[in-house]
C-alpha positions as CSV (number, residue, x, y, z in Angstrom):
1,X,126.8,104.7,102.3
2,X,127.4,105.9,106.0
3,X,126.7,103.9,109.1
4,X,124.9,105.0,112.1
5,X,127.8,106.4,114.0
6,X,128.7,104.5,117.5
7,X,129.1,103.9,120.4
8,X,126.8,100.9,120.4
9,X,125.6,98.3,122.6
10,X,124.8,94.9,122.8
11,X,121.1,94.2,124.8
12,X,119.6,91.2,125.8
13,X,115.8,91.8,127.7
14,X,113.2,89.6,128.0
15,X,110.7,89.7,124.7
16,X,106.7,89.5,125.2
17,X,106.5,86.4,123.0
18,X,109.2,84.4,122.7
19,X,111.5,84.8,125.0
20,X,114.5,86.9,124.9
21,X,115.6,89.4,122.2
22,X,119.2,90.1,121.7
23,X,119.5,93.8,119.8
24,X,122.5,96.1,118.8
25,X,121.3,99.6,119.7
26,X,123.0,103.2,120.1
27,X,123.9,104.7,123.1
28,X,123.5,108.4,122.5
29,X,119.6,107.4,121.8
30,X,118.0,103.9,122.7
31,X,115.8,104.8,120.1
32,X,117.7,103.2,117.1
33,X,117.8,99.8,116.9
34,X,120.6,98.8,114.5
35,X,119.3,95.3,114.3
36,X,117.6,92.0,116.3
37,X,118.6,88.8,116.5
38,X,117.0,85.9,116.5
39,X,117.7,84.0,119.5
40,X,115.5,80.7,118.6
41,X,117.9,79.7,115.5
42,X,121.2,80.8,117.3
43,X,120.9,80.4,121.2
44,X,121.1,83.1,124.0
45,X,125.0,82.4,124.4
46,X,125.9,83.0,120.4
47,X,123.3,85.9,120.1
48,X,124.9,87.7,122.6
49,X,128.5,86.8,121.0
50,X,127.3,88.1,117.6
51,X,125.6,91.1,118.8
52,X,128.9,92.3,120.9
53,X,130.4,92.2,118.2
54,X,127.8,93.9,116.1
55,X,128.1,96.5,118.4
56,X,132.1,97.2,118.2
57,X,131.9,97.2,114.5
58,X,132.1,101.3,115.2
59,X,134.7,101.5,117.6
60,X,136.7,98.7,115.6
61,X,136.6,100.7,112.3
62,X,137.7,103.8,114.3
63,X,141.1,102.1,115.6
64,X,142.0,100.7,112.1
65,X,140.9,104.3,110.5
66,X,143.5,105.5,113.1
67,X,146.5,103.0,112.8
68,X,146.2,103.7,108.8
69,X,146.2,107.4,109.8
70,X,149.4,107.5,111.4
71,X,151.3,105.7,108.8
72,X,149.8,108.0,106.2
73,X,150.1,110.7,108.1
74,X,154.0,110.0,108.7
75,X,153.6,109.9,112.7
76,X,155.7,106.9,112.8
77,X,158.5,107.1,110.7
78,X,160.6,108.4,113.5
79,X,159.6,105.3,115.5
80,X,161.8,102.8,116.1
81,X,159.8,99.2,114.9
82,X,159.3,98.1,118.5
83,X,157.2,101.1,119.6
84,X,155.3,101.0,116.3
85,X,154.5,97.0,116.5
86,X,153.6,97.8,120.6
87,X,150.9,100.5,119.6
88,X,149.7,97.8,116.7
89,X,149.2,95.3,119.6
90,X,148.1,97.7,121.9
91,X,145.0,99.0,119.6
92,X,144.3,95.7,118.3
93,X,144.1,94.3,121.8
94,X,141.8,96.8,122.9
95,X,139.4,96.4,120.1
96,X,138.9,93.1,120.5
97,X,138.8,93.0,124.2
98,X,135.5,95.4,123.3
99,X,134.0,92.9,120.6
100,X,134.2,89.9,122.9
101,X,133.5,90.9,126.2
């Protein structure tokens, strides 16, 4: 099964009914909706938190797909372990800088 490829994003607006809807949409056409949440049950705050990282879920999969890649691949077998274990960081940092703010 394939996901609906990313970028995503995380919106909050004000529903008709009941106050706000948090959705994960895509980018490249606001037309799909990947899901709603339900911001009675969970709060405005924790909605938001769950749907920003919803929305990374692309962009996070993309980084891993690429760290395996390179040690596949062979890329880094001529790197010495500090370079390798800075690029680790590096990747992870940035994809959870993207899920959490």
């Amino acid at each position: 099964m394939k996901h609906t490829k990313g970028k995503w994003e995380a919106q909050t607006y004000p529903a008709i009914y009941d106050g706000n809807e948090v959705t994960v949409v895509d980018v490249a056409t606001t037309e799909i909706q990947i899901l709603e949440l339900n911001v009675q049950h969970l709060g405005i705050q924790q909605a938001e938190a769950n749907a920003k990282l919803i929305a990374a879920a692309p962009e996070l999969l993309e980084e891993f797909e690429y760290i395996l890649h390179c040690f596949y691949k062979g890329d880094l077998k001529d790197a010495d372990e500090h370079y390798i274990k800075s690029a680790i960081i590096s990747i992870c940092n940035r994809a959870i800088k993207k899920a959490t703010s």
